[in-house]
C-alpha positions, -999 to 999 in steps of 0.1 A, spaced: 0 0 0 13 32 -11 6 49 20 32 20 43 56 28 19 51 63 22 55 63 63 84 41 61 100 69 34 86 96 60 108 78 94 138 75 73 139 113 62 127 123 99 160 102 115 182 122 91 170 154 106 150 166 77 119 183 71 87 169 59 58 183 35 27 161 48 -11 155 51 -20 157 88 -46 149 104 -62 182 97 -42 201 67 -13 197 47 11 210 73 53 214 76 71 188 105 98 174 114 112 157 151 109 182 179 142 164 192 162 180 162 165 217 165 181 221 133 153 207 121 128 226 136 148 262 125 146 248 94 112 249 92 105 281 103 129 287 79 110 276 54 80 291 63 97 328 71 90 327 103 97 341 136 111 316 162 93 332 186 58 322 177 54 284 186 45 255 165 19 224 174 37 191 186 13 160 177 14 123 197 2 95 187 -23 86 218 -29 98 249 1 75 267 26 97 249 9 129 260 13 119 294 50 116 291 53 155 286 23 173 301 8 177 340 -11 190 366 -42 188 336 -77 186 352 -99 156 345 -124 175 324 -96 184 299 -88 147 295 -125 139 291 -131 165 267 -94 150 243 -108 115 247 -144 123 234 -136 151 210 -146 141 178 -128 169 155 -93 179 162 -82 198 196 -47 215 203 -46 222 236 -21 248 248 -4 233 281 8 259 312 35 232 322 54 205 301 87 187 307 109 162 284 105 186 257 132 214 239 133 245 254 134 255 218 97 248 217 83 264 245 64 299 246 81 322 267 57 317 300 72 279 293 40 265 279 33 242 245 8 235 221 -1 197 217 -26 176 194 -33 143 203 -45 128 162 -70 108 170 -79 103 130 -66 73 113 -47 84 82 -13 93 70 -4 112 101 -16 90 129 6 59 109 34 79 108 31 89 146 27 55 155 56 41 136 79 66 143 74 63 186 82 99 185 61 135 186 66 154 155 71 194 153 36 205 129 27 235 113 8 250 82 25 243 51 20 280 38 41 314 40 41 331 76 12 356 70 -3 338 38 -34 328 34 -37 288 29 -68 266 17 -49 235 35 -49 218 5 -17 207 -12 -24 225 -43 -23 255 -26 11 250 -14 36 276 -23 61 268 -47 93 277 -24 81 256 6 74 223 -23 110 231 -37 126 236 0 113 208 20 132 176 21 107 154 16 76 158 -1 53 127 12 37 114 -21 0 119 -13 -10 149 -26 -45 136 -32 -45 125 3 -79 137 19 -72 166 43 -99 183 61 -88 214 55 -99 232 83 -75 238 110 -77 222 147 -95 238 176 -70 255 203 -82 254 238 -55 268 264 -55 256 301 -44 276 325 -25 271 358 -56 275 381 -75 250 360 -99 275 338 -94 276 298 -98 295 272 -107 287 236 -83 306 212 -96 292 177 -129 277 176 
């Protein structure tokens, strides 16, 4: 199946440190490990933008989120489990991540994909959380489709997973932030 092949082609290019062009589990977005800082500059790099605004990391199941996020309230894990479209939720405390990726007040932005697809196989196979963003210009508009994709950002990316009829939603995740006394706050419905 062309999309096994297509993961296995993904892991190899992510353990040499390079960027990937991919269908996530809501648009066609820009990733690569969050372990690899060189990695990660290079994709805000590619995208022209400033390393001070924050990407989304993505696990693979709610096990893996575990490993880097606490003190979350049981509502917040009920409402990830039982979310049936995409949430980012922003986290107020993390650890066993990069400094590299966290907002200044030491927070991060983390999607557990839930959707079976490209995306989640990749996650799966690769045991590891992956750096995610939009695949479009900082300050571009961008459909989320790949034929929308800028031409620099095709040409510039080291791998370009071979699925560009992959089906997309095309609509960006939800981002809920917790806070440290327990409240939230939804950023992007």
């Amino acid at each position: 199946m062309q999309t096994d092949l297509e993961v296995q082609q993904a892991i190899a290019h992510l353990k040499q440190g390079h960027t990937l062009l991919y269908p996530s589990d809501t648009i066609w977005g820009l990733g690569c490990d969050v372990f690899n800082q060189k990695a990660v500059e290079k994709v805000f790099s590619l995208k022209g933008r400033a390393l001070q605004k924050k990407c989304i990391v993505l696990v693979e199941n709610i096990g893996q989120l575990n490993q880097y996020v606490d003190d979350v309230p049981e509502s917040f894990w009920q409402v990830l489990e039982y979310a049936t479209e995409p949430i980012t939720m922003i986290y107020p405390k993390v650890y066993k991540l990069p400094e590299y990726l966290l907002a200044e007040n030491g927070s991060v932005a983390i999607r557990w994909v839930k959707q079976e697809g490209f995306c989640k196989s990749l996650l799966k196979s690769y045991k590891k959380p992956l750096l995610s963003t939009s695949a479009n210009v900082s300050g571009e508009a961008f459909s989320g489709k790949f034929k929308d994709i800028h031409q620099d950002i095709l040409k510039q990316a080291d791998y370009v997973v071979n699925l560009p009829q992959h089906p997309v939603k095309t609509k960006s995740s939800t981002i809920w932030e917790i806070h440290l006394d327990g409240s939230f706050s939804i950023l992007r419905p």
